[in-house]
PyMOL Python script that loads the backbone (N, CA, C, O; Angstrom):
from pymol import cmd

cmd.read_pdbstr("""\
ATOM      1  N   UNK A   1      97.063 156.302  61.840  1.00  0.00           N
ATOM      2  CA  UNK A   1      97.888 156.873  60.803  1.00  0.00           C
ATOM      3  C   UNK A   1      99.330 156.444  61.023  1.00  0.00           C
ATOM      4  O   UNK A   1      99.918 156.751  62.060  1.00  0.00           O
ATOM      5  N   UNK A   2      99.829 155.825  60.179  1.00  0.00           N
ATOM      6  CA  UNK A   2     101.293 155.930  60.035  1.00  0.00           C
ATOM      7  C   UNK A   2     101.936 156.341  59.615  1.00  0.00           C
ATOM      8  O   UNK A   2     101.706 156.598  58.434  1.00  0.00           O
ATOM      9  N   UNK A   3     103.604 156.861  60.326  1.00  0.00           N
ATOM     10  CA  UNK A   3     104.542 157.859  59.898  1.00  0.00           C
ATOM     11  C   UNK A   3     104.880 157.446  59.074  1.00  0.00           C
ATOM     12  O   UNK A   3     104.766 156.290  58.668  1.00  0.00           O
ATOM     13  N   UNK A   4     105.528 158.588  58.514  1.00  0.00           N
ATOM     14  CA  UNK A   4     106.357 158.308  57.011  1.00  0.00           C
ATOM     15  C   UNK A   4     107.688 157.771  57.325  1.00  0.00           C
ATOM     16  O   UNK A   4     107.974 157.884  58.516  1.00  0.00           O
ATOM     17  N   UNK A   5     108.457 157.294  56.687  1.00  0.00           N
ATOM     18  CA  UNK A   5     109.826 156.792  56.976  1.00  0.00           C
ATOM     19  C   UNK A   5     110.271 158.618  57.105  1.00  0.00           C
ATOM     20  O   UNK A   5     109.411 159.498  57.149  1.00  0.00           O
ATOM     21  N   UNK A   6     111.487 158.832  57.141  1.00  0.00           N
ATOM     22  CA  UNK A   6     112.248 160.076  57.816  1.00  0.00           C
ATOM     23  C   UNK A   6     112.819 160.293  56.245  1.00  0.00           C
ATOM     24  O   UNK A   6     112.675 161.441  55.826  1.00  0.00           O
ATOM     25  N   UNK A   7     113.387 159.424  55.416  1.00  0.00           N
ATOM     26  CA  UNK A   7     113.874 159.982  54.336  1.00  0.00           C
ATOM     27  C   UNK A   7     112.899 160.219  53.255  1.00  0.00           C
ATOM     28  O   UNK A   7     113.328 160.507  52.138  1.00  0.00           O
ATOM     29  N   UNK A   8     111.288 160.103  53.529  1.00  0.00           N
ATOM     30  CA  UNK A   8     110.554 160.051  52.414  1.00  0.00           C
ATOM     31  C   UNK A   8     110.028 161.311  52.731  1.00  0.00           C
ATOM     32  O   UNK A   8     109.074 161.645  52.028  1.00  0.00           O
ATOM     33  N   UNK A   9     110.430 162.205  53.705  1.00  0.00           N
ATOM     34  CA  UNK A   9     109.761 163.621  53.991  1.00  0.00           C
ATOM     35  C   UNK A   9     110.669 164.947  53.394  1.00  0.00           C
ATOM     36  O   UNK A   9     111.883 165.078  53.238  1.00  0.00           O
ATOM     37  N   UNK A  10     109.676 165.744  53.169  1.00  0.00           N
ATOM     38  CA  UNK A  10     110.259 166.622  52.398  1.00  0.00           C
ATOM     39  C   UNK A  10     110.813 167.660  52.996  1.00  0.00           C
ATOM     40  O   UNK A  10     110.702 167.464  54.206  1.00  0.00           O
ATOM     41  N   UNK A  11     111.330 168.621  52.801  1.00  0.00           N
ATOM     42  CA  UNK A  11     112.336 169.597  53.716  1.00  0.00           C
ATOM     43  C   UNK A  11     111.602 169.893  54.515  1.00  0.00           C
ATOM     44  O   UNK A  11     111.896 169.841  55.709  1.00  0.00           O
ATOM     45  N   UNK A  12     110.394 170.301  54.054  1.00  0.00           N
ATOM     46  CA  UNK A  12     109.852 171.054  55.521  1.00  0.00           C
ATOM     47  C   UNK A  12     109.199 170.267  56.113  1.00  0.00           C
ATOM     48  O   UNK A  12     108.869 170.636  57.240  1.00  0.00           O
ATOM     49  N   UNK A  13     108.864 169.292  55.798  1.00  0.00           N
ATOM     50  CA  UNK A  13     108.553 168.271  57.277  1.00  0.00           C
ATOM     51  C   UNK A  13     109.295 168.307  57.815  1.00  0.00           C
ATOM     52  O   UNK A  13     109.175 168.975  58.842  1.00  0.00           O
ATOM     53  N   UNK A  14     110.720 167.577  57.526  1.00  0.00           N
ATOM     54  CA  UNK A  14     111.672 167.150  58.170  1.00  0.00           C
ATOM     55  C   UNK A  14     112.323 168.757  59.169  1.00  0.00           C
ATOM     56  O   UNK A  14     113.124 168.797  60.103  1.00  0.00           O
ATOM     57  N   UNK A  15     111.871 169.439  58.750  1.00  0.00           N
ATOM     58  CA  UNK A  15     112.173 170.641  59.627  1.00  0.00           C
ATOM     59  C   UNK A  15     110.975 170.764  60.869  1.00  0.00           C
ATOM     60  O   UNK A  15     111.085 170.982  62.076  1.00  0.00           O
ATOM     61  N   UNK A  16     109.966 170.557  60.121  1.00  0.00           N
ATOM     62  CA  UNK A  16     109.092 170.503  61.271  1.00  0.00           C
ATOM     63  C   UNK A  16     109.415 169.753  62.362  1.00  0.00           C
ATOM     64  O   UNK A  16     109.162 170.183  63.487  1.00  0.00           O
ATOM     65  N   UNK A  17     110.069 168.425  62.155  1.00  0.00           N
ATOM     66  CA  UNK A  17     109.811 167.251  63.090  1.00  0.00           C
ATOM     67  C   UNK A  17     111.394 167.696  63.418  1.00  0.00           C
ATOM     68  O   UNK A  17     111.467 167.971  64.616  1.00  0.00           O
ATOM     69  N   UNK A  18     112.236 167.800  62.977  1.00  0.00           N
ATOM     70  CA  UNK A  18     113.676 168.843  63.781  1.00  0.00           C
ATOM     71  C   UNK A  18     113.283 169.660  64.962  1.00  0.00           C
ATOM     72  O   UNK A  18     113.686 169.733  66.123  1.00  0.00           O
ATOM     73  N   UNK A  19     112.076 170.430  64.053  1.00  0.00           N
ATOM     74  CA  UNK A  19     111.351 171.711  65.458  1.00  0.00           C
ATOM     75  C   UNK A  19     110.958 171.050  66.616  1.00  0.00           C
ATOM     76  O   UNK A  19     111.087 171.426  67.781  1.00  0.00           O
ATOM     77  N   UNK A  20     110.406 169.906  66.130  1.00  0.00           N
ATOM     78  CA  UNK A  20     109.675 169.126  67.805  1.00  0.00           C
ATOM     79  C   UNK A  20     110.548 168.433  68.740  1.00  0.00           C
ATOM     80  O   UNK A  20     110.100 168.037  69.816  1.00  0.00           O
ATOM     81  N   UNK A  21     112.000 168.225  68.341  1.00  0.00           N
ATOM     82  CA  UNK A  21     112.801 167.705  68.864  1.00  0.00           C
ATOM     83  C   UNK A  21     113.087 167.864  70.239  1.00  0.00           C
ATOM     84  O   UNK A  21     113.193 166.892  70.986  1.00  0.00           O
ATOM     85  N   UNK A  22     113.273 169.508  70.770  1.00  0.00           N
ATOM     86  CA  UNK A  22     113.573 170.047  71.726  1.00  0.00           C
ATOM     87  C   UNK A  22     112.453 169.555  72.629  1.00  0.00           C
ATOM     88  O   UNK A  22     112.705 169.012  73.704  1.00  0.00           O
ATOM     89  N   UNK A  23     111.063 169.772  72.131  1.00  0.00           N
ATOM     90  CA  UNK A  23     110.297 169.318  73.177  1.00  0.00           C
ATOM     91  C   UNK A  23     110.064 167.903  73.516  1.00  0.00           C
ATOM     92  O   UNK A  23     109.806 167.279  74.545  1.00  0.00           O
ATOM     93  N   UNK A  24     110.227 167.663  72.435  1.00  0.00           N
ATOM     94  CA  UNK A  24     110.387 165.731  72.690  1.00  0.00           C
ATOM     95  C   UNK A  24     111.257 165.392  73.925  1.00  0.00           C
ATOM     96  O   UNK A  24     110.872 164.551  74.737  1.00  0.00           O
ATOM     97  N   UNK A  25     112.473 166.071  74.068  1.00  0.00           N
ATOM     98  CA  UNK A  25     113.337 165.730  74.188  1.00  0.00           C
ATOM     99  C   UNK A  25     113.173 166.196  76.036  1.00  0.00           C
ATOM    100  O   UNK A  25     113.558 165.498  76.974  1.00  0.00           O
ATOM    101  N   UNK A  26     112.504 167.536  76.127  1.00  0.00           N
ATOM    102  CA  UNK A  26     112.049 168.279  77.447  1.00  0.00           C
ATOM    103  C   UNK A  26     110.778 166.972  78.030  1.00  0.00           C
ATOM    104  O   UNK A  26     110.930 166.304  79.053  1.00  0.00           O
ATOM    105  N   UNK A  27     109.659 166.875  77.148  1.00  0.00           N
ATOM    106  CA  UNK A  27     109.049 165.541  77.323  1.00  0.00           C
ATOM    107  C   UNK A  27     109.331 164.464  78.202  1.00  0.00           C
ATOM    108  O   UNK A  27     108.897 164.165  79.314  1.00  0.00           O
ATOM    109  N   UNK A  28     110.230 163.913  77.377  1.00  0.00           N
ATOM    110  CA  UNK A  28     110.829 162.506  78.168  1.00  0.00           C
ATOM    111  C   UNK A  28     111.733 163.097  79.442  1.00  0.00           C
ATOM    112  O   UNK A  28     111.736 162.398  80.455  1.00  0.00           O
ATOM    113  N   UNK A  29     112.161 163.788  79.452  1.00  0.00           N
ATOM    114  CA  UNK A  29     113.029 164.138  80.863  1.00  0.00           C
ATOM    115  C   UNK A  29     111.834 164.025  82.093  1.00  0.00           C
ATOM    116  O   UNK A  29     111.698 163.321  83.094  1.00  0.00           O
ATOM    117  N   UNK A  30     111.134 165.004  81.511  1.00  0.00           N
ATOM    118  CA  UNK A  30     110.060 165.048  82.672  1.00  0.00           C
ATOM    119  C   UNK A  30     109.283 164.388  82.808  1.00  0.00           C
ATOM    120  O   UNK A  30     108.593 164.481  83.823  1.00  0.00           O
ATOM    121  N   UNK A  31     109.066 163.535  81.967  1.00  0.00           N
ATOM    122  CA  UNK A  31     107.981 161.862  82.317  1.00  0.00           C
ATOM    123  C   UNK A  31     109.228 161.367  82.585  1.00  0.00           C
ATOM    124  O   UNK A  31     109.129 161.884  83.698  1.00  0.00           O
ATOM    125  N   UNK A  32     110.300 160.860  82.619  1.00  0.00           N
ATOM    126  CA  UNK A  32     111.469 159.954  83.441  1.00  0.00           C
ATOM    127  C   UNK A  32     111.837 160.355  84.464  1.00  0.00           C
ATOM    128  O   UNK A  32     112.523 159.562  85.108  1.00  0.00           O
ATOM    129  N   UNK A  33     111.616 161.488  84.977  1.00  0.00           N
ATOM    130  CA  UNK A  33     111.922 162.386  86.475  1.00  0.00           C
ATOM    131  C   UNK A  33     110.436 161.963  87.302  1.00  0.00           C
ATOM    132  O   UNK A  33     110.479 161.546  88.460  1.00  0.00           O
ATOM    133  N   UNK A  34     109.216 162.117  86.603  1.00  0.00           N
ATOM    134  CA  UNK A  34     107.839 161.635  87.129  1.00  0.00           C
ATOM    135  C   UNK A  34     108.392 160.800  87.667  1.00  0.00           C
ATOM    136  O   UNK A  34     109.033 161.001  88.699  1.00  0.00           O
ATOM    137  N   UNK A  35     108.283 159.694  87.116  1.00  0.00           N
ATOM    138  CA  UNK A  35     107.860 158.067  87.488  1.00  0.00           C
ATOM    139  C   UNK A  35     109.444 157.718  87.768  1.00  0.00           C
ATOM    140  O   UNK A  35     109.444 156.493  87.894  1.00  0.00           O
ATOM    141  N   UNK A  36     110.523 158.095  87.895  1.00  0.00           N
ATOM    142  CA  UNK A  36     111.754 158.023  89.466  1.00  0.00           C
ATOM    143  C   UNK A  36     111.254 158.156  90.519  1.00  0.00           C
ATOM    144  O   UNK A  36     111.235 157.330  91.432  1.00  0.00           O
ATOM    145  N   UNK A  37     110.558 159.760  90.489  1.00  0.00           N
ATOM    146  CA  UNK A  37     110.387 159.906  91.737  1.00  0.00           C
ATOM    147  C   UNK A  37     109.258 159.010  92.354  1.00  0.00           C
ATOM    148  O   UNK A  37     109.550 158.265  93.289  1.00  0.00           O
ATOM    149  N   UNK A  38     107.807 159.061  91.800  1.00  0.00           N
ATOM    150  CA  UNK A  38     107.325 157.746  91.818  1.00  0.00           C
ATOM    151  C   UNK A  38     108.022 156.708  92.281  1.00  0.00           C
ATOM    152  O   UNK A  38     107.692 156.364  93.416  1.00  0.00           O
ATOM    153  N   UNK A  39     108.907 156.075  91.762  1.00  0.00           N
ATOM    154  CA  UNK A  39     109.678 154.747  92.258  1.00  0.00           C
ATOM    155  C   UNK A  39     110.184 155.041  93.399  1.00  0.00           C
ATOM    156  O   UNK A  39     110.025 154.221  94.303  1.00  0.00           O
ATOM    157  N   UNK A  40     110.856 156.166  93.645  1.00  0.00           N
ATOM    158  CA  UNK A  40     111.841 156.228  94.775  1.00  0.00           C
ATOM    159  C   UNK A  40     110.675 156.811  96.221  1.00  0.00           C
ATOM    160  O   UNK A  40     111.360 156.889  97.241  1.00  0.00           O
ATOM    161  N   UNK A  41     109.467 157.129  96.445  1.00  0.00           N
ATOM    162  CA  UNK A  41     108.595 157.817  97.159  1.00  0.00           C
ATOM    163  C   UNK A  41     107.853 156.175  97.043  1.00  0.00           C
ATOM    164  O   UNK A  41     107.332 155.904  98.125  1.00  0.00           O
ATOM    165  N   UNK A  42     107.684 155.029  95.997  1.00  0.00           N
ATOM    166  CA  UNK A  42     106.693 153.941  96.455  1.00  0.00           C
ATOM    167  C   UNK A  42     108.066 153.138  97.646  1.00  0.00           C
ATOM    168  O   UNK A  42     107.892 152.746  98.800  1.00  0.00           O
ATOM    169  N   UNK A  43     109.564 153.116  96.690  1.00  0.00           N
ATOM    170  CA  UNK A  43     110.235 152.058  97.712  1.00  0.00           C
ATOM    171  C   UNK A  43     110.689 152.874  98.831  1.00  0.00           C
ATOM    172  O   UNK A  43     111.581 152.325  99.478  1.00  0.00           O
ATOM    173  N   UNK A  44     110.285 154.189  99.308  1.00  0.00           N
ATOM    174  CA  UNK A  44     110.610 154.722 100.532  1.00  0.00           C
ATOM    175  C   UNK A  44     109.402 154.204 101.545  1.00  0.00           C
ATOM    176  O   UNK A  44     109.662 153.570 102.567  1.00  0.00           O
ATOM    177  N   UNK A  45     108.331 154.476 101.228  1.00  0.00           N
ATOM    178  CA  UNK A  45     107.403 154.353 102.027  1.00  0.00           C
ATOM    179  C   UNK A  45     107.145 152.821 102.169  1.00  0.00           C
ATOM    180  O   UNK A  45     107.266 152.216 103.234  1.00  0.00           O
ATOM    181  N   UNK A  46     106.635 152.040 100.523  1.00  0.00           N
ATOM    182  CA  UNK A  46     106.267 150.987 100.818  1.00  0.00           C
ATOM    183  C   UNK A  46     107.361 149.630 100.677  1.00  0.00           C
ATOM    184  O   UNK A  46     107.111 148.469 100.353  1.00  0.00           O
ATOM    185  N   UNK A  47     108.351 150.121 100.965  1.00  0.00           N
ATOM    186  CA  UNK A  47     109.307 149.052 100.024  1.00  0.00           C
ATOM    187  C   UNK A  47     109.497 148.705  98.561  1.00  0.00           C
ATOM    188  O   UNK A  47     109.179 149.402  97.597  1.00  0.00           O
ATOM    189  N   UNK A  48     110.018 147.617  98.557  1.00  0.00           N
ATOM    190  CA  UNK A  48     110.019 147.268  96.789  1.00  0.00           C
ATOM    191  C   UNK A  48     108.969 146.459  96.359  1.00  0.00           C
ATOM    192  O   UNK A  48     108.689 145.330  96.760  1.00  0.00           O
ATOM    193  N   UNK A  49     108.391 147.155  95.475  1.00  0.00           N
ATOM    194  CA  UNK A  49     106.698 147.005  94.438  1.00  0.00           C
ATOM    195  C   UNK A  49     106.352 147.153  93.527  1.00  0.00           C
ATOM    196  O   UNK A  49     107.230 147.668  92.834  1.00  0.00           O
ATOM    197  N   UNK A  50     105.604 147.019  93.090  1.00  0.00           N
ATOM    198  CA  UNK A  50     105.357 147.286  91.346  1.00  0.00           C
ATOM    199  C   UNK A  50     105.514 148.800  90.811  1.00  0.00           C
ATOM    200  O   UNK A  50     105.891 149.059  89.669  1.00  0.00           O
ATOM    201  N   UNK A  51     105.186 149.738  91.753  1.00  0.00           N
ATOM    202  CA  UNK A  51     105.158 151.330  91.219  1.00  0.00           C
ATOM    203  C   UNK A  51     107.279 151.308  91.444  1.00  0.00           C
ATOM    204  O   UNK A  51     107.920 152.003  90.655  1.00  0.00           O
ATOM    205  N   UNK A  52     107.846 150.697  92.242  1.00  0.00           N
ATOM    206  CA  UNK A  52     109.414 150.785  91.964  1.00  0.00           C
ATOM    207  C   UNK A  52     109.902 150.366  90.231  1.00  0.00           C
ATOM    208  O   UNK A  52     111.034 150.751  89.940  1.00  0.00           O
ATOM    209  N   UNK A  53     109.483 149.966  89.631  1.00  0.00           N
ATOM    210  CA  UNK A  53     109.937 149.377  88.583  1.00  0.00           C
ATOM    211  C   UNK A  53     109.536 150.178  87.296  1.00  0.00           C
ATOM    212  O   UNK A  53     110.113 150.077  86.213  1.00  0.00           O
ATOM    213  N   UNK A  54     108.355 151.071  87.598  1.00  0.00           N
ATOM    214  CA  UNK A  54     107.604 151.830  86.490  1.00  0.00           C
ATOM    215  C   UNK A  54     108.597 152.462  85.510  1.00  0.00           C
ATOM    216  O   UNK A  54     108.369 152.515  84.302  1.00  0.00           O
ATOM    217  N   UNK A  55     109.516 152.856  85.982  1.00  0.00           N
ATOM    218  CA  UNK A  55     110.519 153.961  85.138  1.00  0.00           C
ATOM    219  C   UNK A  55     111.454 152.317  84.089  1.00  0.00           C
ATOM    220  O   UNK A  55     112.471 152.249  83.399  1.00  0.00           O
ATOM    221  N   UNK A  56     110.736 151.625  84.381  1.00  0.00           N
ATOM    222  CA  UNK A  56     111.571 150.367  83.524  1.00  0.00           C
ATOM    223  C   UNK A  56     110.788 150.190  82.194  1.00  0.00           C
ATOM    224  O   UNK A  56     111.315 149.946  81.108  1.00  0.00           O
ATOM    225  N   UNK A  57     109.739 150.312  82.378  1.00  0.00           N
ATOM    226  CA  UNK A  57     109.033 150.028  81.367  1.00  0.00           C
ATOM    227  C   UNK A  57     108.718 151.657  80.324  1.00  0.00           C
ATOM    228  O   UNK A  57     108.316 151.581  79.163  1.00  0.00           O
ATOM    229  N   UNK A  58     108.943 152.760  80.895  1.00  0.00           N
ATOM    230  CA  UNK A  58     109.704 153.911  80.291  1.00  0.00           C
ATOM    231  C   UNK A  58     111.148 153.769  79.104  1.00  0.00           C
ATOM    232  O   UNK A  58     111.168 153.988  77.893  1.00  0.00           O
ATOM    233  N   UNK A  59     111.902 153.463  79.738  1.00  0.00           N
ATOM    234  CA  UNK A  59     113.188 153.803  79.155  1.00  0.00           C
ATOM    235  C   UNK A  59     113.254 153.075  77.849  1.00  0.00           C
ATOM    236  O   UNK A  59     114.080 153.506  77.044  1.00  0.00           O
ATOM    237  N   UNK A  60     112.599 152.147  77.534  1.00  0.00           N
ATOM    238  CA  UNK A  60     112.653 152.102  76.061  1.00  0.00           C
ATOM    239  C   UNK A  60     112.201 152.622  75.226  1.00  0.00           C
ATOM    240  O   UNK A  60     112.644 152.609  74.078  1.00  0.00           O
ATOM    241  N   UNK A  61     110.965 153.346  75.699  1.00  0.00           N
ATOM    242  CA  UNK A  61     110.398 154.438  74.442  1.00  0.00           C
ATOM    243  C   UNK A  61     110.926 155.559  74.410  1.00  0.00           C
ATOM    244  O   UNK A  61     110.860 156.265  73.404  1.00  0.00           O
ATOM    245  N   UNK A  62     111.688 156.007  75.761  1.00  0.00           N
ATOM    246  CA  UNK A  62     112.553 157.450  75.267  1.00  0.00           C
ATOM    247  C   UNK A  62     113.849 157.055  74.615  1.00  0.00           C
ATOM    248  O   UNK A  62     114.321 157.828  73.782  1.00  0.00           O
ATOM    249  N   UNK A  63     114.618 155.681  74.969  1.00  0.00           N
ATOM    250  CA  UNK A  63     115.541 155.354  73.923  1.00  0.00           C
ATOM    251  C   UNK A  63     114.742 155.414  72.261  1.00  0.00           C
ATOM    252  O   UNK A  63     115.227 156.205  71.452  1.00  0.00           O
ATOM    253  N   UNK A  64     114.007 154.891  72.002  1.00  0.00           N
ATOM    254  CA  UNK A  64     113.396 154.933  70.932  1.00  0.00           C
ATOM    255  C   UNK A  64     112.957 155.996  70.580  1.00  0.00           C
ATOM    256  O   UNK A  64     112.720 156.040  69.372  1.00  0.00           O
ATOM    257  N   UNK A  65     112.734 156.929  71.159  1.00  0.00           N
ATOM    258  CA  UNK A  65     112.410 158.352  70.365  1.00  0.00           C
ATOM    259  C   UNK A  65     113.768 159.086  70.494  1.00  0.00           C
ATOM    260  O   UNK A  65     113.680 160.145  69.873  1.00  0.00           O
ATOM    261  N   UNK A  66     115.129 158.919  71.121  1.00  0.00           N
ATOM    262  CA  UNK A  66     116.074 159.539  70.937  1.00  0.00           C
ATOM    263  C   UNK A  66     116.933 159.310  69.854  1.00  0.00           C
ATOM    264  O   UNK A  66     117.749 160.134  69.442  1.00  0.00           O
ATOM    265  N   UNK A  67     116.705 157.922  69.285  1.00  0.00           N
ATOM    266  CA  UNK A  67     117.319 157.554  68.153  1.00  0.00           C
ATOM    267  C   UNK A  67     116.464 157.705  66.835  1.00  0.00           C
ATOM    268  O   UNK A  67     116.715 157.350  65.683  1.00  0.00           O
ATOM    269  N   UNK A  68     115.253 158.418  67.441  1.00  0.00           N
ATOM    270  CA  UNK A  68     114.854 158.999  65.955  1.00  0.00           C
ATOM    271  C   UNK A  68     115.151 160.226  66.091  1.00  0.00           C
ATOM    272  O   UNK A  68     115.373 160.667  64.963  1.00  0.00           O
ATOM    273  N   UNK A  69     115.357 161.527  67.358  1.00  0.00           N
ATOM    274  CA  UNK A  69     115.840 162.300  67.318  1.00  0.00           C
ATOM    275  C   UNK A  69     117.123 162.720  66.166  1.00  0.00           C
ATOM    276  O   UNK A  69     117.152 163.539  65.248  1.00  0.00           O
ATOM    277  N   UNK A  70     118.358 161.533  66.812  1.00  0.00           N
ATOM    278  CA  UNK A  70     119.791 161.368  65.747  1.00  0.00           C
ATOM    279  C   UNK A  70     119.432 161.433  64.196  1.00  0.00           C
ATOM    280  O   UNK A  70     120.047 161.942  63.259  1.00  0.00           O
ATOM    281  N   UNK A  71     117.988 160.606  64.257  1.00  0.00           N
ATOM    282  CA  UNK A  71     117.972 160.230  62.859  1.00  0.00           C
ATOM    283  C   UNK A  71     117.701 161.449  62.109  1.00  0.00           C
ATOM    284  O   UNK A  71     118.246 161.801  61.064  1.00  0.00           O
ATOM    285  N   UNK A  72     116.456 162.272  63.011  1.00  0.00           N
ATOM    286  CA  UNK A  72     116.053 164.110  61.976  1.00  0.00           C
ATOM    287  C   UNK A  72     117.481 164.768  61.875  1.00  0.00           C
ATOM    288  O   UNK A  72     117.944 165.231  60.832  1.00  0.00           O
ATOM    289  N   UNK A  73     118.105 164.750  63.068  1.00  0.00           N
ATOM    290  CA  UNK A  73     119.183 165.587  63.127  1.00  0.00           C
ATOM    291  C   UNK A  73     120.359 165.618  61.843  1.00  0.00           C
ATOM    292  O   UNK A  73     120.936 166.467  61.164  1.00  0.00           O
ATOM    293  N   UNK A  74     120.305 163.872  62.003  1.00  0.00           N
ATOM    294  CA  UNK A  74     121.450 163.618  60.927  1.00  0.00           C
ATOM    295  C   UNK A  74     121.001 164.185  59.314  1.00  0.00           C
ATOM    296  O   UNK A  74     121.757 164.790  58.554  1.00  0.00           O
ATOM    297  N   UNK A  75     119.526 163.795  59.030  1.00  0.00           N
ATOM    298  CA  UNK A  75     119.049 164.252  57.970  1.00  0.00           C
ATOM    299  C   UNK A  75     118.968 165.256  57.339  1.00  0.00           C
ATOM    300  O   UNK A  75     118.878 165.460  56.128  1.00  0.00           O
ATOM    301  N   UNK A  76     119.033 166.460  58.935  1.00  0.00           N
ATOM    302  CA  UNK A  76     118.992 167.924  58.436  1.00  0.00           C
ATOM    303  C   UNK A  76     120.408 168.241  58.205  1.00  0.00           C
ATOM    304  O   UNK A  76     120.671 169.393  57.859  1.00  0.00           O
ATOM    305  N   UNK A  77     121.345 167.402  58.342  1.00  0.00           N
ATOM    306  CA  UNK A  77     122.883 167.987  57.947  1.00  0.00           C
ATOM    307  C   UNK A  77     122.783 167.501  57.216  1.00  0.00           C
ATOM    308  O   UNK A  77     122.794 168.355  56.330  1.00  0.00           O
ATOM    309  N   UNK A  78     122.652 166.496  56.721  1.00  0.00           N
ATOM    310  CA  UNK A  78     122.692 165.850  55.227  1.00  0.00           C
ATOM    311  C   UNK A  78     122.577 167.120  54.223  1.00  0.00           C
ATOM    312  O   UNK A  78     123.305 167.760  53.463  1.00  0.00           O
ATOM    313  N   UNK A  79     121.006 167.103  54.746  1.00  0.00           N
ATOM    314  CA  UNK A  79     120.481 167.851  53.643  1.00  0.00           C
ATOM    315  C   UNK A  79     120.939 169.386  53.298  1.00  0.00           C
ATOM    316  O   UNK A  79     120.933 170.051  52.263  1.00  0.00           O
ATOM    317  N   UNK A  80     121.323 169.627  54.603  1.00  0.00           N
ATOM    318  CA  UNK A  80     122.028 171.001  54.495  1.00  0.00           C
ATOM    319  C   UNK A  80     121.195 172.345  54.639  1.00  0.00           C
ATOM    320  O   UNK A  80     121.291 173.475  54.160  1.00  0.00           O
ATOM    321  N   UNK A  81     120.020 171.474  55.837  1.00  0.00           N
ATOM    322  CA  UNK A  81     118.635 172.760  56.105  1.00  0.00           C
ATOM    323  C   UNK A  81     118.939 173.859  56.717  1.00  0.00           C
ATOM    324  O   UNK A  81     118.624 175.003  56.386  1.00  0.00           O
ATOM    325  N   UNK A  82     119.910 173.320  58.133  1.00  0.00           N
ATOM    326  CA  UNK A  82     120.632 174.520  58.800  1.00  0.00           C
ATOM    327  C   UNK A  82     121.985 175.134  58.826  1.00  0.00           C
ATOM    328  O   UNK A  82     122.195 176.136  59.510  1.00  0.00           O
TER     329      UNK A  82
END
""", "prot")
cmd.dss("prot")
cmd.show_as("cartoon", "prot")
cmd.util.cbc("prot")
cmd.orient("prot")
């Protein structure tokens, strides 16, 4: 299934997906705190290795879901939901 673009949703989607924000947002902290510590517990013990680098291949999908974050956010001021 594919998402809708962000401006083709109607108030209360776009409120809905506002609502999920916070956890999105709790989400990625704690899968990017995972797989640090991961990195920092593989290059303590085993040196530098493939589990050191894991949090690399992370950070672009929580950049990418934070800039759709901006994007609900901005929409709901637009629109004037809250």
């Amino acid at each position: 299934m594919k998402q809708k673009e962000l401006t083709d949703l109607t108030n209360e989607e776009l409120l809905q997906e506002a609502g999920k924000i916070k956890s999105g947002k709790i989400m990625d902290a704690a899968i990017l705190g995972f797989l640090i510590g991961i990195a920092v517990y593989s290059a303590v013990k085993n040196g530098f290795g493939l589990l050191t680098f894991i949090p690399l291949i992370y950070v672009p999908i929580a950049a990418k879901n934070k800039l759709r974050h901006k994007e609900v956010e901005k929409l709901v001021k637009e629109r004037g939901l809250r």
